[in-house]
Gaussian input, Z-matrix of N, CA and C with variables (Angstrom, degrees):
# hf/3-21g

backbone

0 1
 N
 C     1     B1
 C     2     B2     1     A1
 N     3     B3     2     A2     1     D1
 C     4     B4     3     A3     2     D2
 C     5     B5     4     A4     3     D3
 N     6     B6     5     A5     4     D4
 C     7     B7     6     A6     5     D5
 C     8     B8     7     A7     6     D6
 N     9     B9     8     A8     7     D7
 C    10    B10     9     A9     8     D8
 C    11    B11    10    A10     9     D9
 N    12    B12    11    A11    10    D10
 C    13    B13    12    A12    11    D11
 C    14    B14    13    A13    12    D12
 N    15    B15    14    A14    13    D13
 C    16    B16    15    A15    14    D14
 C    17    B17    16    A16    15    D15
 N    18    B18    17    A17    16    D16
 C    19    B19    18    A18    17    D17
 C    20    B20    19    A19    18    D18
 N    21    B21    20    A20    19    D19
 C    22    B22    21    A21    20    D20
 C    23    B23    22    A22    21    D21
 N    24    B24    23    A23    22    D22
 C    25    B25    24    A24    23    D23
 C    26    B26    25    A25    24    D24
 N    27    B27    26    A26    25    D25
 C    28    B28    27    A27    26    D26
 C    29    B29    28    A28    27    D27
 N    30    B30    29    A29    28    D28
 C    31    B31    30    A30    29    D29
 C    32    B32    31    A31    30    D30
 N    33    B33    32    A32    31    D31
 C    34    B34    33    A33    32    D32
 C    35    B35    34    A34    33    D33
 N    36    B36    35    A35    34    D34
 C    37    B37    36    A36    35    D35
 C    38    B38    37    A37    36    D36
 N    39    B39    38    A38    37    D37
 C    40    B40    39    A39    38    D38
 C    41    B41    40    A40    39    D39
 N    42    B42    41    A41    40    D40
 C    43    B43    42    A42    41    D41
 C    44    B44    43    A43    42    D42
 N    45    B45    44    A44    43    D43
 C    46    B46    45    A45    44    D44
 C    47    B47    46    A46    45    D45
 N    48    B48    47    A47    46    D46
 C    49    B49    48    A48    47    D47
 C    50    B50    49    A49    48    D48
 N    51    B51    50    A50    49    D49
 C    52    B52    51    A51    50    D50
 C    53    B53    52    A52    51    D51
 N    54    B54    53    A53    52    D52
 C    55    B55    54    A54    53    D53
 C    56    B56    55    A55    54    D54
 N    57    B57    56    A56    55    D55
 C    58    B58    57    A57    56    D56
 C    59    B59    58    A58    57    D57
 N    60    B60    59    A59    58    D58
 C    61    B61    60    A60    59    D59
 C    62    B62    61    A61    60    D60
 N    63    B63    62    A62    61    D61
 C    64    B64    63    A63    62    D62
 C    65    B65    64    A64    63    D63
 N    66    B66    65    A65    64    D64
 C    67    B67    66    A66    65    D65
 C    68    B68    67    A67    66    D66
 N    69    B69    68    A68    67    D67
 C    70    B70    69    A69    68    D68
 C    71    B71    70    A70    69    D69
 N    72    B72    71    A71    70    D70
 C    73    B73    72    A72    71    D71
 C    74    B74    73    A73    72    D72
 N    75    B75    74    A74    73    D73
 C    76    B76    75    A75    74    D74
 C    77    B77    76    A76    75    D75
 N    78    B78    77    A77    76    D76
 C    79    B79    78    A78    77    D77
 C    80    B80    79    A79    78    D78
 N    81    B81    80    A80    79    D79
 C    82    B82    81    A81    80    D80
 C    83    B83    82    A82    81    D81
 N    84    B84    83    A83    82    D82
 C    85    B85    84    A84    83    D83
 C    86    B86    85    A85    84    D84
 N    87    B87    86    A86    85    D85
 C    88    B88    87    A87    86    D86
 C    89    B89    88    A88    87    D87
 N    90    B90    89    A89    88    D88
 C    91    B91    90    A90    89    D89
 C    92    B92    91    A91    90    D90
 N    93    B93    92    A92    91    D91
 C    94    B94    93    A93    92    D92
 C    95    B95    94    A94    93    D93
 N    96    B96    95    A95    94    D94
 C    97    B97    96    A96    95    D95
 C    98    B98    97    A97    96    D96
 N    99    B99    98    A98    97    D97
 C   100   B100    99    A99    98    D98
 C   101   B101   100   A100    99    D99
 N   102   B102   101   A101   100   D100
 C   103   B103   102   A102   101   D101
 C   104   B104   103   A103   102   D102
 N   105   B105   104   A104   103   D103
 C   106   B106   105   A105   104   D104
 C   107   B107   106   A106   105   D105
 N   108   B108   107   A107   106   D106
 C   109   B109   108   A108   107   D107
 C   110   B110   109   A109   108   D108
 N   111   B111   110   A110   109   D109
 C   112   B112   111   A111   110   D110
 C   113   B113   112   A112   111   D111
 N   114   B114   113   A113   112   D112
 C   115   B115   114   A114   113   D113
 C   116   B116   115   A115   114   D114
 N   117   B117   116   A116   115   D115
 C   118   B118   117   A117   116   D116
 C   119   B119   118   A118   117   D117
 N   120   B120   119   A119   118   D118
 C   121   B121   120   A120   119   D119
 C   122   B122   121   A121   120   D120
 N   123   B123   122   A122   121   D121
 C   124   B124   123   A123   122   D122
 C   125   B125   124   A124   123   D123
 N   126   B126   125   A125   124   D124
 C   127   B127   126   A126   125   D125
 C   128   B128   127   A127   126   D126
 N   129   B129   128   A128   127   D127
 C   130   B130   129   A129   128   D128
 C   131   B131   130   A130   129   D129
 N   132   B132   131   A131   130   D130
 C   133   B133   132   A132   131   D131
 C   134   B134   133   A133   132   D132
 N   135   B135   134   A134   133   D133
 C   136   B136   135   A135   134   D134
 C   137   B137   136   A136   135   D135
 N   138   B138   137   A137   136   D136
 C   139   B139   138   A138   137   D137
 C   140   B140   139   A139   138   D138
 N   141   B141   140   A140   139   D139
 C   142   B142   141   A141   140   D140
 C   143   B143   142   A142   141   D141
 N   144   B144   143   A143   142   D142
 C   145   B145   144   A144   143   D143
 C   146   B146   145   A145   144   D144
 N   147   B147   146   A146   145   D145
 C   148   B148   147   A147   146   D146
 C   149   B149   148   A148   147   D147
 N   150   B150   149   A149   148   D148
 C   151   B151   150   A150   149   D149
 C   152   B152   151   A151   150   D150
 N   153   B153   152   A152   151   D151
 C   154   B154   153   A153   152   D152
 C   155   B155   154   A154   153   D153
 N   156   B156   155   A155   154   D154
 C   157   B157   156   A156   155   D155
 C   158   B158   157   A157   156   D156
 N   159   B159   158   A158   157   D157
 C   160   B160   159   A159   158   D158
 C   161   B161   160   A160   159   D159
 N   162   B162   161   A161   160   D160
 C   163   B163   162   A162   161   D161
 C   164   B164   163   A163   162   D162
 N   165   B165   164   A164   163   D163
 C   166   B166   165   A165   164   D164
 C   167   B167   166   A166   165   D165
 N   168   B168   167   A167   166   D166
 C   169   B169   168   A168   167   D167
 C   170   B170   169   A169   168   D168
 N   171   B171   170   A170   169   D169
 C   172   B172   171   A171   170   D170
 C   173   B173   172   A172   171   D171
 N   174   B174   173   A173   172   D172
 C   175   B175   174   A174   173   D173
 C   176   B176   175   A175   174   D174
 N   177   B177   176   A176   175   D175
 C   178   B178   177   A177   176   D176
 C   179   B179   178   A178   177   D177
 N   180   B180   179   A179   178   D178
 C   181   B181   180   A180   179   D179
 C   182   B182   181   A181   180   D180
 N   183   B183   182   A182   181   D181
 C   184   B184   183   A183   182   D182
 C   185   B185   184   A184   183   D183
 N   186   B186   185   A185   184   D184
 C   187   B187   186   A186   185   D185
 C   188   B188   187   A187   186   D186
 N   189   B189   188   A188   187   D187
 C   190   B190   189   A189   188   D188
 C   191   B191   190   A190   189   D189
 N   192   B192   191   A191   190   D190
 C   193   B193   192   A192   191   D191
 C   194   B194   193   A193   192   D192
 N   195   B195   194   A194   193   D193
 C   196   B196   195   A195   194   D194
 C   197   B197   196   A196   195   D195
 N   198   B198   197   A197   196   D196
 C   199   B199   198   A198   197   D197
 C   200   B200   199   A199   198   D198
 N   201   B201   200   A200   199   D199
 C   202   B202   201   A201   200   D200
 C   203   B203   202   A202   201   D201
 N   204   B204   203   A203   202   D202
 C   205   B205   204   A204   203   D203
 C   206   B206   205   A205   204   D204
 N   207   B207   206   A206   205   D205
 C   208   B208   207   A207   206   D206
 C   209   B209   208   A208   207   D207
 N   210   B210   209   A209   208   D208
 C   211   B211   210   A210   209   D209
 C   212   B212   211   A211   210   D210
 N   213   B213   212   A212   211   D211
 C   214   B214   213   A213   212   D212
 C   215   B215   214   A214   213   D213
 N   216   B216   215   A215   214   D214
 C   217   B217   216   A216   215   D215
 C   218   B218   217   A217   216   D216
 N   219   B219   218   A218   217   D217
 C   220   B220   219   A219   218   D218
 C   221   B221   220   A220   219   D219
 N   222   B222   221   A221   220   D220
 C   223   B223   222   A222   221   D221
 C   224   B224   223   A223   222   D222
 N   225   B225   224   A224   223   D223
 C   226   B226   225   A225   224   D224
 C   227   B227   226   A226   225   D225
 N   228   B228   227   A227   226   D226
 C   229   B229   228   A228   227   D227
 C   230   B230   229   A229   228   D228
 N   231   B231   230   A230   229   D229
 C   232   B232   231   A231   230   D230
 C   233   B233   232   A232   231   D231
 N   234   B234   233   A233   232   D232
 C   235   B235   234   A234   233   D233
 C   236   B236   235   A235   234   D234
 N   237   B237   236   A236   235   D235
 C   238   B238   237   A237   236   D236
 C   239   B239   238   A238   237   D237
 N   240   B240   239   A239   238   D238
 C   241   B241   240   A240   239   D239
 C   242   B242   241   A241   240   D240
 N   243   B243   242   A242   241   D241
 C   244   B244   243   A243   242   D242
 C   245   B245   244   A244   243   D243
 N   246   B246   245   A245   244   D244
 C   247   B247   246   A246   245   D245
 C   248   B248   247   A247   246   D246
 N   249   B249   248   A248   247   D247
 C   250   B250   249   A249   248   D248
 C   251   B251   250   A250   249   D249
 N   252   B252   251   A251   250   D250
 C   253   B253   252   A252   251   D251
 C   254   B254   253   A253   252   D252
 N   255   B255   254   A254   253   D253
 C   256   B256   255   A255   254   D254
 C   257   B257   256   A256   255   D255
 N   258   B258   257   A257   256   D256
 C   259   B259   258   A258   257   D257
 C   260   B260   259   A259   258   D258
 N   261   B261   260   A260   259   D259
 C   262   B262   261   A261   260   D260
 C   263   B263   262   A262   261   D261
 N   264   B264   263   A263   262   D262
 C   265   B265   264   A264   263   D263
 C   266   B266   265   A265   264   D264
 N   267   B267   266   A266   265   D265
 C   268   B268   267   A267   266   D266
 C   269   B269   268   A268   267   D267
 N   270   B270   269   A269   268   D268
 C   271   B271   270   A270   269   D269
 C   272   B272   271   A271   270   D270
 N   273   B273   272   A272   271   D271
 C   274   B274   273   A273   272   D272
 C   275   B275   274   A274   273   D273
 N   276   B276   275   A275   274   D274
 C   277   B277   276   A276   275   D275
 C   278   B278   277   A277   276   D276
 N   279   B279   278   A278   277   D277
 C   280   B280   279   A279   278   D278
 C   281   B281   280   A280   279   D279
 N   282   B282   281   A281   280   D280
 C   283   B283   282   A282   281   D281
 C   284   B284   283   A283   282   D282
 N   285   B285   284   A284   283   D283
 C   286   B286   285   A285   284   D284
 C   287   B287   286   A286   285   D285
 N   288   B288   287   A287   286   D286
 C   289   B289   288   A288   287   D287
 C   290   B290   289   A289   288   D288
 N   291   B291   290   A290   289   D289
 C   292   B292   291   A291   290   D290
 C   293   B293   292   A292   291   D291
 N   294   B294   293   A293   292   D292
 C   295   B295   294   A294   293   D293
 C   296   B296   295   A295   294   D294
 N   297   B297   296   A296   295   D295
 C   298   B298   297   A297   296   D296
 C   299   B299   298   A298   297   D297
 N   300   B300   299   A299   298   D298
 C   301   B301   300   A300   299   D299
 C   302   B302   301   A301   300   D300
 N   303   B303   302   A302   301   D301
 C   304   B304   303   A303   302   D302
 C   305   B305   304   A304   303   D303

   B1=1.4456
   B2=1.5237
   B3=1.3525
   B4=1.6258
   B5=1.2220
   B6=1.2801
   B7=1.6684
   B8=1.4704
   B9=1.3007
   B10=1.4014
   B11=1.6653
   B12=1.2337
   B13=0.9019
   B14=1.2575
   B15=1.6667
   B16=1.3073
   B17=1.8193
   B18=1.0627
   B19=1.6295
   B20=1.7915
   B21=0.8669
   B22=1.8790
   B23=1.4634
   B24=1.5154
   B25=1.2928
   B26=2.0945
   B27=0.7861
   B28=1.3127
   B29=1.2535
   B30=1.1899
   B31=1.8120
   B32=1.4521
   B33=1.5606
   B34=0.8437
   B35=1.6619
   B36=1.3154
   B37=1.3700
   B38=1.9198
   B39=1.2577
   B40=1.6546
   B41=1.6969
   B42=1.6596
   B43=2.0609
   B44=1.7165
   B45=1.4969
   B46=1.2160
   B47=1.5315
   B48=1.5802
   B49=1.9151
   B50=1.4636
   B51=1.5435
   B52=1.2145
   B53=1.8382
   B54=1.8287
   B55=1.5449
   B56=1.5295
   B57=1.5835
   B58=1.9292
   B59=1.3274
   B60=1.5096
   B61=1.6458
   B62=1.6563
   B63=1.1225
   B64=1.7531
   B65=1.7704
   B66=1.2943
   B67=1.1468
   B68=1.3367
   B69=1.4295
   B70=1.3918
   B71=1.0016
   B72=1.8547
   B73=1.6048
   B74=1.7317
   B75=1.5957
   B76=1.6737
   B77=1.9656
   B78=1.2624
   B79=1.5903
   B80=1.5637
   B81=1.6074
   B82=1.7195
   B83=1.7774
   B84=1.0236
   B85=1.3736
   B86=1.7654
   B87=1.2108
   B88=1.7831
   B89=1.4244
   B90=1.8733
   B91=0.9366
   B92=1.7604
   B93=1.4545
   B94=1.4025
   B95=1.2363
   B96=1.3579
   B97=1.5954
   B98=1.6709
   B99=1.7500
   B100=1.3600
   B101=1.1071
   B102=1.6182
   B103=1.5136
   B104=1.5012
   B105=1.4096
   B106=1.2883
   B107=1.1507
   B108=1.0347
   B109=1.4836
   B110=1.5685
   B111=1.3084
   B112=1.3405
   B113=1.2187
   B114=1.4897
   B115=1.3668
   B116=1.6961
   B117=1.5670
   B118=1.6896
   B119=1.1122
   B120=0.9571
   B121=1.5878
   B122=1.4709
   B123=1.7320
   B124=1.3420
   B125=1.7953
   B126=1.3427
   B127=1.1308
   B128=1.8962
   B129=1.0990
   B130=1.8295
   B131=2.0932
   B132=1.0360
   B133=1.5377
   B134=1.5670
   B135=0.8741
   B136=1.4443
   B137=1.3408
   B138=1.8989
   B139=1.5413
   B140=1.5728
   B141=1.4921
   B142=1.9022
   B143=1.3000
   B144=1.6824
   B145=1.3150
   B146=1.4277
   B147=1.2861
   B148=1.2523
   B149=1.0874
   B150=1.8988
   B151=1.0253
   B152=1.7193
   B153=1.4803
   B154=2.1186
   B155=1.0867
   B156=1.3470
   B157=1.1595
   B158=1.9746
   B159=1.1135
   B160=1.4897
   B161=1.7810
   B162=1.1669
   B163=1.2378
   B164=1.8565
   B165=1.4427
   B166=1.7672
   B167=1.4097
   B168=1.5684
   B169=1.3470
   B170=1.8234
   B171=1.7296
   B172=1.4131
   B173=1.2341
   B174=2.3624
   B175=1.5553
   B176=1.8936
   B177=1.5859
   B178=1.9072
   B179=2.1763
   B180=0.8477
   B181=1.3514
   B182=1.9451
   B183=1.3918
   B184=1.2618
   B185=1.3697
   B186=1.2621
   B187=1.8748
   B188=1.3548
   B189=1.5803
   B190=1.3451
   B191=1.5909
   B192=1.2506
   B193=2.1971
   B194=1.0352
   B195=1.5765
   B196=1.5285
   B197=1.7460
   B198=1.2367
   B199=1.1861
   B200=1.2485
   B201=1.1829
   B202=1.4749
   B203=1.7338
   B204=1.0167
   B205=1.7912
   B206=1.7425
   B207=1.5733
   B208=1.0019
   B209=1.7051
   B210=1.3485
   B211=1.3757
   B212=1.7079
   B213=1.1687
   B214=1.3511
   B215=1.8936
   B216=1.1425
   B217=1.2379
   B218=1.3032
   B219=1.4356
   B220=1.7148
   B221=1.4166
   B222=1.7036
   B223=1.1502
   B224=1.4984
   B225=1.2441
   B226=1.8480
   B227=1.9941
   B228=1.6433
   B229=1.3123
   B230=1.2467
   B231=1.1428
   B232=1.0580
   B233=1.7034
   B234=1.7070
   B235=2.3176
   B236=1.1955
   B237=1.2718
   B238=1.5294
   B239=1.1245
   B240=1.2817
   B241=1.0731
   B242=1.8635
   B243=0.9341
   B244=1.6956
   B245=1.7535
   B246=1.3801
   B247=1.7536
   B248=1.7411
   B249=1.6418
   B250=1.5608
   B251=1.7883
   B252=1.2404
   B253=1.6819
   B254=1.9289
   B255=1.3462
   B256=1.1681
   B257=1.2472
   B258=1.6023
   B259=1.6135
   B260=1.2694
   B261=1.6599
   B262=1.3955
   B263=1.5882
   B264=1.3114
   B265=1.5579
   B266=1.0788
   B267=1.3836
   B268=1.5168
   B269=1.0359
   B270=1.3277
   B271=1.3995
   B272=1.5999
   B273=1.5232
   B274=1.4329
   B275=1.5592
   B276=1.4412
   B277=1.6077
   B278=1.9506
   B279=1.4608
   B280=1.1956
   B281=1.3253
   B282=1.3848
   B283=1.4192
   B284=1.5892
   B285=1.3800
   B286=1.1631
   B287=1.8772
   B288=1.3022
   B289=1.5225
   B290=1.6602
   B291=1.3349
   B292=1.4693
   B293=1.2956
   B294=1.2693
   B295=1.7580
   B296=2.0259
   B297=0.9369
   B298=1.6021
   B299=1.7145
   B300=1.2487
   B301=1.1504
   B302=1.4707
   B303=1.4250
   B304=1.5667
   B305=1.4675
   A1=108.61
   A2=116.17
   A3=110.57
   A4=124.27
   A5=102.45
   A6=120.69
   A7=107.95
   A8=125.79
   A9=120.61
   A10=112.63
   A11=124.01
   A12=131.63
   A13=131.93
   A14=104.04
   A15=121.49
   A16=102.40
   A17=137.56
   A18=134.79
   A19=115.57
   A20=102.99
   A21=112.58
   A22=102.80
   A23=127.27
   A24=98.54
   A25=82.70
   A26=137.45
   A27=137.30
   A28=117.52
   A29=113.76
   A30=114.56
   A31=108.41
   A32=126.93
   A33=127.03
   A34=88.15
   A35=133.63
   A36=140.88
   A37=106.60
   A38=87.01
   A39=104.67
   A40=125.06
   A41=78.44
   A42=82.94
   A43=105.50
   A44=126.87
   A45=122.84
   A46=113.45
   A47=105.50
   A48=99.87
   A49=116.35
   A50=84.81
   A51=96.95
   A52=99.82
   A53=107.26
   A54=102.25
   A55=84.55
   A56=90.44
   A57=97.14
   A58=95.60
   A59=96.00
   A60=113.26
   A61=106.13
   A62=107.49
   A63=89.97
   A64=84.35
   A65=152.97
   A66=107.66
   A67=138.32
   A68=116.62
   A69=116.94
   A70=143.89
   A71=100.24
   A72=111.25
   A73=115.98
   A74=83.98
   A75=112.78
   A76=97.90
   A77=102.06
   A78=101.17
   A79=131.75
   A80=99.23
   A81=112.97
   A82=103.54
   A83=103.01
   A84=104.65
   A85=93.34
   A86=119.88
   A87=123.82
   A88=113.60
   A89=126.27
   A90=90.35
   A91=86.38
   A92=122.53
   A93=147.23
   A94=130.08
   A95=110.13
   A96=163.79
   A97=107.16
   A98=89.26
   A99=121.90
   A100=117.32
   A101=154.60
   A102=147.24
   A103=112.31
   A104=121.28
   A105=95.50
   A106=158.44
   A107=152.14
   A108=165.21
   A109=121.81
   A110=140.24
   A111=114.65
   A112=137.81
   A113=135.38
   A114=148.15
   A115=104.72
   A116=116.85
   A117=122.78
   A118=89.33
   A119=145.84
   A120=157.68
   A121=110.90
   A122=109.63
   A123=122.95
   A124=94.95
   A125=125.19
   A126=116.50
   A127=96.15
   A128=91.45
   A129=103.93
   A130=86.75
   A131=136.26
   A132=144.90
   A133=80.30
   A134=145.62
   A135=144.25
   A136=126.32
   A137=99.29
   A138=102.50
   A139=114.19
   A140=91.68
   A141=86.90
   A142=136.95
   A143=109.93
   A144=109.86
   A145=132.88
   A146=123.20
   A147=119.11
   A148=139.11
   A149=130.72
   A150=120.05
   A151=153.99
   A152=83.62
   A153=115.54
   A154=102.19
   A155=149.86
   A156=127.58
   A157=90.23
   A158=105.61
   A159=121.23
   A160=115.76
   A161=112.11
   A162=114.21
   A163=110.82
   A164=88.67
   A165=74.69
   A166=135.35
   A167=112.52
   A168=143.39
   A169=91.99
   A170=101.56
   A171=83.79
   A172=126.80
   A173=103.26
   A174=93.57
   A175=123.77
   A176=103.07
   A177=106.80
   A178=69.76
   A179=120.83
   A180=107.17
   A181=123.71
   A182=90.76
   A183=100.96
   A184=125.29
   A185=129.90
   A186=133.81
   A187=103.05
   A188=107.84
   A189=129.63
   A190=103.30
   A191=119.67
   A192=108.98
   A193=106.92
   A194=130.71
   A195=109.66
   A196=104.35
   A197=132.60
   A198=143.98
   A199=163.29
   A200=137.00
   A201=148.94
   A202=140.49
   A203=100.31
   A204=96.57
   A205=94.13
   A206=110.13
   A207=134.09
   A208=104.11
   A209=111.89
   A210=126.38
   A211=121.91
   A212=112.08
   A213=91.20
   A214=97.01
   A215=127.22
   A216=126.04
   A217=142.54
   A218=94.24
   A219=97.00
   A220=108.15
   A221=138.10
   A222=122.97
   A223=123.55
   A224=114.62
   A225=126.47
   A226=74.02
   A227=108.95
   A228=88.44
   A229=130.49
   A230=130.46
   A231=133.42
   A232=127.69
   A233=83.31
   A234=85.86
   A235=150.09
   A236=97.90
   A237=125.78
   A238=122.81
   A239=143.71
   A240=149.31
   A241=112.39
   A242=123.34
   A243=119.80
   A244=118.39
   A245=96.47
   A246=101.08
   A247=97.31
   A248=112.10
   A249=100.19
   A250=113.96
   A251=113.64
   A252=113.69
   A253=100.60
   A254=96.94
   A255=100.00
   A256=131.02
   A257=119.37
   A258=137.93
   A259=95.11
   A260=132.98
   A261=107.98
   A262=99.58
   A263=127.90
   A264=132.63
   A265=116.86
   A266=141.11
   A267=129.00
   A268=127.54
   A269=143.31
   A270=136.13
   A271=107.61
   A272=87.05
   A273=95.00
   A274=127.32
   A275=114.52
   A276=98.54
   A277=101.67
   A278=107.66
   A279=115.27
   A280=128.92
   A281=132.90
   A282=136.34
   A283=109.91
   A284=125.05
   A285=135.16
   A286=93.68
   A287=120.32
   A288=105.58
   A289=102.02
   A290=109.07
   A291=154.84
   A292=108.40
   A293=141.41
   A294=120.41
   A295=90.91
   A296=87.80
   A297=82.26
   A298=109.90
   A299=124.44
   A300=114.69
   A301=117.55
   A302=117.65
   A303=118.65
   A304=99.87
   D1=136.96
   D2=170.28
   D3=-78.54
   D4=138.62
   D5=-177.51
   D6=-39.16
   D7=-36.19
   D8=174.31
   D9=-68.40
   D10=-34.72
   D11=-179.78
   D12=-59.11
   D13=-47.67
   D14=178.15
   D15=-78.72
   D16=-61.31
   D17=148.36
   D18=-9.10
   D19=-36.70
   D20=174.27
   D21=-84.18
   D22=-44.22
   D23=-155.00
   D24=-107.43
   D25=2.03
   D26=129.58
   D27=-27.90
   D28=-85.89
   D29=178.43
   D30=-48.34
   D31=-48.39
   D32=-152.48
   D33=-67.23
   D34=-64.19
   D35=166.83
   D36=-8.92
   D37=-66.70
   D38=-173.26
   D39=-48.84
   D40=-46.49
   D41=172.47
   D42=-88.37
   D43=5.78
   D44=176.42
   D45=-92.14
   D46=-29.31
   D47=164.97
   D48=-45.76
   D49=143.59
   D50=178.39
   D51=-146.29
   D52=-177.22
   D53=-157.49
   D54=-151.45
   D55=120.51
   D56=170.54
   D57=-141.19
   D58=176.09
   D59=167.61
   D60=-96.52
   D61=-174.35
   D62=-155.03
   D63=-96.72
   D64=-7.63
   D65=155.24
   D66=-52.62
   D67=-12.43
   D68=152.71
   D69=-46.20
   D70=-23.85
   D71=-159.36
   D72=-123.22
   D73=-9.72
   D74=-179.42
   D75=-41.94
   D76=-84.91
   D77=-173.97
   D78=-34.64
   D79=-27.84
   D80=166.22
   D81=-71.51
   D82=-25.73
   D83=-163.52
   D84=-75.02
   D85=-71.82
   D86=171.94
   D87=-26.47
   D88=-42.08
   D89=-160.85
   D90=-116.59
   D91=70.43
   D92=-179.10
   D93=9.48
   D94=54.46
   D95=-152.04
   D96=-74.95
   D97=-69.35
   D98=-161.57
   D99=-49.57
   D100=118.23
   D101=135.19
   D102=-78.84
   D103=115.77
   D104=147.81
   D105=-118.01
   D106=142.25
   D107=-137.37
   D108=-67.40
   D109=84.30
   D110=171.97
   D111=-33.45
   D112=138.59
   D113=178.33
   D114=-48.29
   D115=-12.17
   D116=-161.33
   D117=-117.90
   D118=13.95
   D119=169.89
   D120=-107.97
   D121=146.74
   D122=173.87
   D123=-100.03
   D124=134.51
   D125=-158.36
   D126=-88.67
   D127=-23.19
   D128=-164.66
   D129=-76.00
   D130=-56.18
   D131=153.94
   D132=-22.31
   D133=-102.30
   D134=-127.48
   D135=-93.47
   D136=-13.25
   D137=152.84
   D138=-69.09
   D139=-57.62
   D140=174.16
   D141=-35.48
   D142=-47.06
   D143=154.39
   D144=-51.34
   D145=-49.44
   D146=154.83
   D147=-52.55
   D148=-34.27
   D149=134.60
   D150=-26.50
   D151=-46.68
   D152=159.73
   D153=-69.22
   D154=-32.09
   D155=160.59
   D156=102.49
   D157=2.03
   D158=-172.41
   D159=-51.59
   D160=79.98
   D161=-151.97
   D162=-88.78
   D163=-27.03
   D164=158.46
   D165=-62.73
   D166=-40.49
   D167=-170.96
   D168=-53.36
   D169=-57.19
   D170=-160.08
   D171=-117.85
   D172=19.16
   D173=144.69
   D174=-71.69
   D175=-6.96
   D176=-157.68
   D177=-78.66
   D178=-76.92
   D179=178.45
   D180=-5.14
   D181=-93.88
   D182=169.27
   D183=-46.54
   D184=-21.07
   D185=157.87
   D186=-46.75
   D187=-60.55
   D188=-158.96
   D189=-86.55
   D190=13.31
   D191=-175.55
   D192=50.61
   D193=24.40
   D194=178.14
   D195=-76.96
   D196=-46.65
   D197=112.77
   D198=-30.22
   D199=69.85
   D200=-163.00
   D201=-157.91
   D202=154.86
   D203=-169.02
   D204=-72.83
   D205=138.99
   D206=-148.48
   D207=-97.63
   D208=113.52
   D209=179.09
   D210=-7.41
   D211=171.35
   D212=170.27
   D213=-107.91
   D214=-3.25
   D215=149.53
   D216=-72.86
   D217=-24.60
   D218=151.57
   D219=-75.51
   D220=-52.31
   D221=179.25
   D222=-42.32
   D223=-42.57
   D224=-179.74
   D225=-49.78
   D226=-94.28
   D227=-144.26
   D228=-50.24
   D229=-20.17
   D230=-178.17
   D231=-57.81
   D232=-57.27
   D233=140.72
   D234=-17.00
   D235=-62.66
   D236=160.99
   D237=-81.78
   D238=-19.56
   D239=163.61
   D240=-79.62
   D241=79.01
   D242=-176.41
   D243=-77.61
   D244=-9.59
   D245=-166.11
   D246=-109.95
   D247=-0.14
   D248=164.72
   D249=-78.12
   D250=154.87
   D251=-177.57
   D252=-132.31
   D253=145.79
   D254=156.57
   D255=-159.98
   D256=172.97
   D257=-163.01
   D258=-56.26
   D259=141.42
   D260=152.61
   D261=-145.00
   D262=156.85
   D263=158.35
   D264=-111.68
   D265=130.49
   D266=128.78
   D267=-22.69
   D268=127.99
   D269=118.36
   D270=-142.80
   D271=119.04
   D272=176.94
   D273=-47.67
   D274=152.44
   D275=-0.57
   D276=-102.46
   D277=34.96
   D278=166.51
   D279=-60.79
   D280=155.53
   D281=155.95
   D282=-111.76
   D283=107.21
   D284=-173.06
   D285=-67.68
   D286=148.10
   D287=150.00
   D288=-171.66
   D289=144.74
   D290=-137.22
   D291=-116.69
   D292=109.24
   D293=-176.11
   D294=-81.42
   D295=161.31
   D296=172.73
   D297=-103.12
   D298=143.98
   D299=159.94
   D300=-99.01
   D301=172.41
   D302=-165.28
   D303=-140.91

């Protein structure tokens, strides 16, 4: 892919973050949508890859949990927790998401 290319859909990535609390993200979550993102991760790095279709990148991820659908114990807390927020991207038909730290 050309460097210009990949720089476009980068930004484009970049101005597409966005930041909710997980009732936002609840319904992605039901219909088993959700990956989520390690805190040691650039999330926009790992949308792109997923976009690329970059499949080495993001089974060495997924070996490692840097990447993955999110417990059902993280979901409980997250429930209960209404004042946590986080990073998230589209890319189909994934929902990237990021806890945020503060």
């Amino acid at each position: 892919m050309l460097a210009a290319a990949v720089e476009d859909i980068k930004q484009r990535l970049t101005d597409d973050l966005m930041t909710t609390c997980w009732e936002g993200l609840a319904a992605h979550c039901k219909k088993d949508h959700l990956l989520l993102v390690s805190k040691e991760l650039d999330i926009i790095d790992v949308a792109m890859r997923v976009a690329q279709d970059s499949v080495p990148h993001i089974e060495k991820w997924m070996v490692n949990e840097e990447i993955r659908k999110p417990s059902l114990n993280q979901i409980t807390t997250w429930e209960n927790s209404p004042e946590l927020e986080f990073d998230f991207l589209i890319v189909q038909p994934w929902v990237l998401i990021q806890e945020k730290t503060h």
